[in-house]
N, C-alpha and C positions, 0 to 999 in steps of 0.2 A: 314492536320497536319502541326506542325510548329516547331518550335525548339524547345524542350520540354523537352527530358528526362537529369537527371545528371547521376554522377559518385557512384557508391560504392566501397569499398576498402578491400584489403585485409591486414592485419596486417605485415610485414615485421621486426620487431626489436622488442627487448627485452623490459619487463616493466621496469618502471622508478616509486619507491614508496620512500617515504617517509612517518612516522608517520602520518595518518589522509588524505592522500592523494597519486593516483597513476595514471597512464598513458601509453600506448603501444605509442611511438614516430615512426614514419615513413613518408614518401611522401605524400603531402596533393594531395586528388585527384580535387580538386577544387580552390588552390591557390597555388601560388610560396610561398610556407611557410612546417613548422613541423608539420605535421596534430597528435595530442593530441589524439587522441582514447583512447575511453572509459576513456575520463578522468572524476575522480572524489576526491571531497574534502571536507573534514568536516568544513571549515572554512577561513577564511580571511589568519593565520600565515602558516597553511599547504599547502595553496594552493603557498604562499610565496616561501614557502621552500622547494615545488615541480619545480617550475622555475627556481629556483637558481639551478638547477641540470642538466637543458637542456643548449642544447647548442644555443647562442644567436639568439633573434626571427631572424623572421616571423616566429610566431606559428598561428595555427588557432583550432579551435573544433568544433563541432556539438554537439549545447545543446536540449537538447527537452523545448518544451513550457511549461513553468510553470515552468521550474527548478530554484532552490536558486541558481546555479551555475555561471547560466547568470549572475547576480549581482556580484558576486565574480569578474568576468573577467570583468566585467567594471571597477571594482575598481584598477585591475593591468595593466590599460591601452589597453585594449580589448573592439574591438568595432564588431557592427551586418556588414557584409557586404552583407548576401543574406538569404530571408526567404523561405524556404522550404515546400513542403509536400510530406510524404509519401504514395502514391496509389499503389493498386495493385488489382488482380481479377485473376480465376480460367482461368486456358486456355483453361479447355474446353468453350465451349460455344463462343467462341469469336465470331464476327457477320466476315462473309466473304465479302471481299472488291469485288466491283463491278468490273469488266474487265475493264480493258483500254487500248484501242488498241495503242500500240507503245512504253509502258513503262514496263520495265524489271526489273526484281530485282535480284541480282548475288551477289557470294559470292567479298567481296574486294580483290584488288590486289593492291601489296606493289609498282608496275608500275605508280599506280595514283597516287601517294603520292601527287603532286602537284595539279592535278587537286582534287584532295581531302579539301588540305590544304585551296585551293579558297573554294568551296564550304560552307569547314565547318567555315570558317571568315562569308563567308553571313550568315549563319542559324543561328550563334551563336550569331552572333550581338545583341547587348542591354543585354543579360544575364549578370546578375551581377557577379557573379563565373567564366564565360568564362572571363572578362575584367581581375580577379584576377589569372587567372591561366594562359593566354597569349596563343601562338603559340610558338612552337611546342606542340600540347597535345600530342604525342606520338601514336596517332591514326593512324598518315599519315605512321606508319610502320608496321600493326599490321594485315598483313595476316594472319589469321590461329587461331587468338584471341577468341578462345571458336564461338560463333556465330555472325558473321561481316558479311554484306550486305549493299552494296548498291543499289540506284535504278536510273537508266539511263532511259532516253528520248530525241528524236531527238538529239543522239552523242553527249550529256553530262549528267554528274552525277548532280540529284537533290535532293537526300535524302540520308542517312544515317543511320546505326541504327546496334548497338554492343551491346548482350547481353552474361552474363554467364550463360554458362548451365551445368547441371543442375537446378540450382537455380534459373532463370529465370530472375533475375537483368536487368532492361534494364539499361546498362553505359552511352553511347552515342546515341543521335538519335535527326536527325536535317532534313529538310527542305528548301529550298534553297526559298528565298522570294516570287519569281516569279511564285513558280510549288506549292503554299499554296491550299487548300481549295479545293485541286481536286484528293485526297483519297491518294495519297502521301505516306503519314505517313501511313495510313490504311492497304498500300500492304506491308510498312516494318514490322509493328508491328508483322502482319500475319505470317510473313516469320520468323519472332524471334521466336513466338508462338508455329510454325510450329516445328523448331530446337528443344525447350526446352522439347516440347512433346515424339520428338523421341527419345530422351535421358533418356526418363520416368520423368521430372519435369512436376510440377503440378500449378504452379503460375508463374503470369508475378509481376512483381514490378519495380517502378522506382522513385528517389528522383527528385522532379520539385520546381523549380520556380515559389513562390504562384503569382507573379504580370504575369506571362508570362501567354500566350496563352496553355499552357501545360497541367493545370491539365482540364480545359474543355476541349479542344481534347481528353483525359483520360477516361474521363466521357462518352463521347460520344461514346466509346469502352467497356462501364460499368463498366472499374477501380473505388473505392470506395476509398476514403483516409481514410486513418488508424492511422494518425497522422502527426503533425509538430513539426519543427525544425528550430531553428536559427544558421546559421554560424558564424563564429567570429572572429575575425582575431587582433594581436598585431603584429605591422607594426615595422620591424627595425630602431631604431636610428638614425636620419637624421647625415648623415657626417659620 
């Protein structure tokens, strides 16, 4: 496994509508900006007149492939910063990761935050949505965060991996360069899988990075994509 999975979000703030046009505004889970949820618009002047009511960018959304909407946000100075797919698969069945002698997988402590902090810079490196969201993700605090694990070997951490449960969201799950291609990922997923089952959830899901190594490791686990998405981002005002 490798740096793979993203963020899902949960709604925090009140809608924002105007005529022909609406939006739930709260914290982007993938860039320093207003993440635009469920935004939608009947046109060029609504979509207008819906921005004029937010508070000044960095705003961003998730459009699905094929939406008019995409076009709309280019025209208001909105640009793609990271192309997505949605994968997921039934947890049962999931294929069990081979033994590896010497590698652990344990719930997080809010103790590592630093050695956390390193790790997740290595895993995350090149993702396009990590570059827009920076350090602090707020992960390095998040003991106790529905289901968080990491995975340690020879006295340091080299994986990661936070999912919601019941729902089975994977949010976060990364890989540290060095510990790739030797089931890694494999024993965290399990260990997610493992969580969401005992809770009675019945699917794992995660939003990936179509260029990253992400949705083939997925695959390899028999997640199936069930669709894409483009992010979007209108970058604050220079000066």
């Amino acid at each position: 496994g490798s740096a793979c999975a993203w963020t899902t979000w949960r709604p925090t703030s009140s809608s924002v509508a105007v005529p022909g046009a609406s939006c739930q505004p709260g914290p982007s889970p993938t860039a320093r900006a207003l993440r635009l949820e469920g935004l939608r618009a009947d046109g060029s002047a609504a979509l207008r007149g819906l921005l004029a009511k937010l508070p000044p960018p960095p705003w961003d959304a998730e459009v699905a492939d094929g939406d008019e909407l995409a076009g709309l946000l280019t025209a208001e100075g909105f640009e793609p910063y990271a192309h997505m797919a949605v994968m997921a698969r039934p947890v049962e069945g999931l294929p069990r990761p081979p033994a590896r002698v010497g590698l652990t997988v344990k719930p997080y402590r809010n103790d590592w935050g630093d050695e956390f902090t390193a790790a997740e810079a290595a895993a995350m490196a090149g993702l396009a949505a990590f570059r827009e969201m920076g350090q602090p993700t707020g992960y390095e605090g998040a003991e106790g965060f529905d289901a968080f694990v990491v995975a340690r070997e020879a006295g340091r951490m080299v994986g990661f991996a936070q999912a919601m449960v019941p729902e089975g969201w994977i949010n976060w799950l990364g890989v540290v360069p060095d510990a790739r291609r030797r089931r890694v990922g494999h024993h965290l997923v399990a260990e997610l899988a493992r969580a969401v089952r005992d809770s009675r959830g019945t699917h794992l899901a995660a939003l990936v990075e179509t260029g990253s190594d992400a949705p083939a490791f997925l695959r390899a686990l028999g997640f199936a994509e069930r669709s894409r998405r483009t992010l979007m981002i209108r970058r604050a005002a220079a000066g």
